[in-house]
LODREN-412146 format. One record per residue (C-alpha): residue number from 1; residue in one letter; x negated, y negated, z. Coordinates in steps of 0.5 Angstrom, whole numbers, always signed. Layout:
R | NUM | A | X | Y | Z
...
This chain:
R | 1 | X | +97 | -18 | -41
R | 2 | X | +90 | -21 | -39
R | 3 | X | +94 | -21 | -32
R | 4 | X | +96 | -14 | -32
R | 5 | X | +90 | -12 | -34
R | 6 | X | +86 | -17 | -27
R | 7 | X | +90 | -12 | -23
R | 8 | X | +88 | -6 | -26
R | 9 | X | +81 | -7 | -25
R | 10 | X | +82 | -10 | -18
R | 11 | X | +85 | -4 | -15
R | 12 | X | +80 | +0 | -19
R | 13 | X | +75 | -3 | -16
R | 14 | X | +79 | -3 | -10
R | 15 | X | +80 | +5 | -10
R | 16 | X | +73 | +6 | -11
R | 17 | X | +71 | +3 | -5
R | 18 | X | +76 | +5 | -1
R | 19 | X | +73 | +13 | -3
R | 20 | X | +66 | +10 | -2
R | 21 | X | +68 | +10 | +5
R | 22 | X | +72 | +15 | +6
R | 23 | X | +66 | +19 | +4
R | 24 | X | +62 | +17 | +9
R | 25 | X | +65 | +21 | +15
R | 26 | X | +63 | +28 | +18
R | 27 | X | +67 | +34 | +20
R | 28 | X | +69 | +30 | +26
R | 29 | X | +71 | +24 | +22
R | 30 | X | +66 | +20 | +25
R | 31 | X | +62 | +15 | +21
R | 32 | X | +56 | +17 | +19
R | 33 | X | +51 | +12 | +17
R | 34 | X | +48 | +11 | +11
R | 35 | X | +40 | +12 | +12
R | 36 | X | +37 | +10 | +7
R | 37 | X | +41 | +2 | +8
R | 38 | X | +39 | +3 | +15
R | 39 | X | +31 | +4 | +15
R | 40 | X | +27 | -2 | +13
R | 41 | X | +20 | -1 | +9
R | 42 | X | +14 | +2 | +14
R | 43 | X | +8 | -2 | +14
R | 44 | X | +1 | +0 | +15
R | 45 | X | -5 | -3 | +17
R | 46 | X | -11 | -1 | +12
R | 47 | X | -18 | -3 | +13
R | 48 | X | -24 | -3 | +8
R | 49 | X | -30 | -2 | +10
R | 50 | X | -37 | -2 | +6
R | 51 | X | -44 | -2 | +7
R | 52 | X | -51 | -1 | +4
R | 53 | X | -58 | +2 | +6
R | 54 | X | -64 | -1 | +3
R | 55 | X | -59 | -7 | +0
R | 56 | X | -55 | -12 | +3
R | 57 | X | -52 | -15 | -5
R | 58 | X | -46 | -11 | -8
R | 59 | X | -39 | -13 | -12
R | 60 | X | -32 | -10 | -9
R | 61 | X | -26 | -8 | -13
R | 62 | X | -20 | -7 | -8
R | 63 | X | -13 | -6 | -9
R | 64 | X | -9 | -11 | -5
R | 65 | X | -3 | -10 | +0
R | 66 | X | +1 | -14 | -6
R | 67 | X | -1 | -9 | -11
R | 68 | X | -6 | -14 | -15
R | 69 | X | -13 | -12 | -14
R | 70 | X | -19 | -17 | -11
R | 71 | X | -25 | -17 | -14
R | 72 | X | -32 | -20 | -12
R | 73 | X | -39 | -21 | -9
R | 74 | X | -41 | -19 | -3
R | 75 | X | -47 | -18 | +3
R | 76 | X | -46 | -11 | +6
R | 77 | X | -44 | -9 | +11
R | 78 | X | -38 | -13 | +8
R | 79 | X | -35 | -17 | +13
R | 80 | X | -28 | -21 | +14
R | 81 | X | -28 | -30 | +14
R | 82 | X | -28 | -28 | +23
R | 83 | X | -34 | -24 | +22
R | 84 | X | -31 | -17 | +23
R | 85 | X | -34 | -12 | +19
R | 86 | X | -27 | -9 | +15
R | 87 | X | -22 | -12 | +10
R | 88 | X | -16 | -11 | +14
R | 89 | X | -9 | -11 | +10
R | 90 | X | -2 | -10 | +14
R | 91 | X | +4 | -9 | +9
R | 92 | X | +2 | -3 | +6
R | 93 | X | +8 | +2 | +5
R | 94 | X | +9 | +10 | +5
R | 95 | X | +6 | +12 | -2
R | 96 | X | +2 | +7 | -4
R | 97 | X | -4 | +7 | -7
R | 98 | X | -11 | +5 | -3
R | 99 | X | -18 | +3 | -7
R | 100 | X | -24 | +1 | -6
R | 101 | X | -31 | +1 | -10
R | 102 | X | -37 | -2 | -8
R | 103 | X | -43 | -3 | -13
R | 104 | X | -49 | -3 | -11
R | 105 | X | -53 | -11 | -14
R | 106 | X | -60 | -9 | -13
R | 107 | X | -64 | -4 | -16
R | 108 | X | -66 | +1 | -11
R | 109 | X | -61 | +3 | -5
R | 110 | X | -55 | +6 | -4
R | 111 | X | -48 | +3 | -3
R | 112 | X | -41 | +7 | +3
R | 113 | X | -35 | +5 | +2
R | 114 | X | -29 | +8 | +7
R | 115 | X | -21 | +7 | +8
R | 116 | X | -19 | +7 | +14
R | 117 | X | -11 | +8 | +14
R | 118 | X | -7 | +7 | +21
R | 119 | X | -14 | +9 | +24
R | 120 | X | -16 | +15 | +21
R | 121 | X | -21 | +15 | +15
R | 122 | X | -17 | +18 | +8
R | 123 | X | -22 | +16 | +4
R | 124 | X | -31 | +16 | +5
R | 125 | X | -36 | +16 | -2
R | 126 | X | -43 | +14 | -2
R | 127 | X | -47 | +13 | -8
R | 128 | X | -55 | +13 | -8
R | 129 | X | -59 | +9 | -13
R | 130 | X | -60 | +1 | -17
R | 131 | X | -53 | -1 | -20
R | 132 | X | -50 | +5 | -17
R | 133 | X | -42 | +5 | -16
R | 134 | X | -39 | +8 | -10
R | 135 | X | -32 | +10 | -11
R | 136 | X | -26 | +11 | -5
R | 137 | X | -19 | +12 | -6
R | 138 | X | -12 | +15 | -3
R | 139 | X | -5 | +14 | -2
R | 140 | X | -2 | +11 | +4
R | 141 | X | +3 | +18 | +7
């Protein structure tokens, strides 16, 4: 009976791809090709970018391109380990959120932070005063 019962499911599952396939042609009989299985996830260069008048010391709270969030101090204008003004993540994808906020570490000035995705600003805040948050958020089309 066990037997019986393994040929059965086989040839189900047999019918079930063979009327998967089928399904995947055109009027002309041509065979279409899925575009979901064929396209591969875009990514997207964003760039944070933050800096200061009047001050030079601020935390940063960012969304990394993994999903986690990075957090830290920092002198203004923030700069890359190369020297390059910028935080420049590359595996963001469509729809993803982007984050930023600079926090102002000294009593007196004002903070800007900026989100640059593919080359075009989505997202730019200032906050005036000591203790201050700039807050900058957007979403990757």
């Amino acid at each position: 009976m066990g037997r019986v019962k393994h040929s059965f499911m086989t040839l189900t599952a047999a019918g079930f791809l063979l009327a998967s396939v089928a399904g995947c042609a055109d009027d002309s009989g041509e065979a279409v090709q899925n575009p979901a299985a064929a396209s591969t996830p875009k990514t997207h260069e964003v760039i944070y970018a933050a800096d200061g008048e009047g001050t030079k010391d601020a935390s940063y709270t960012l969304r990394s391109d993994n999903g986690g969030t990075v957090q830290g101090d920092i002198d203004l204008p923030l700069k890359n380990k190369a020297g390059d003004v910028g935080l420049t993540f590359k595996g963001f994808g469509s729809g993803d959120m982007v984050y930023l906020s600079i926090q102002n570490a000294n009593a007196s000035g004002s903070v800007t932070c900026q989100i640059i995705v593919d080359g075009v600003e989505v997202s730019r805040n200032t906050s005036s005063g000591g203790y201050k948050i700039a807050t900058c958020t957007g979403k990757v089309p």
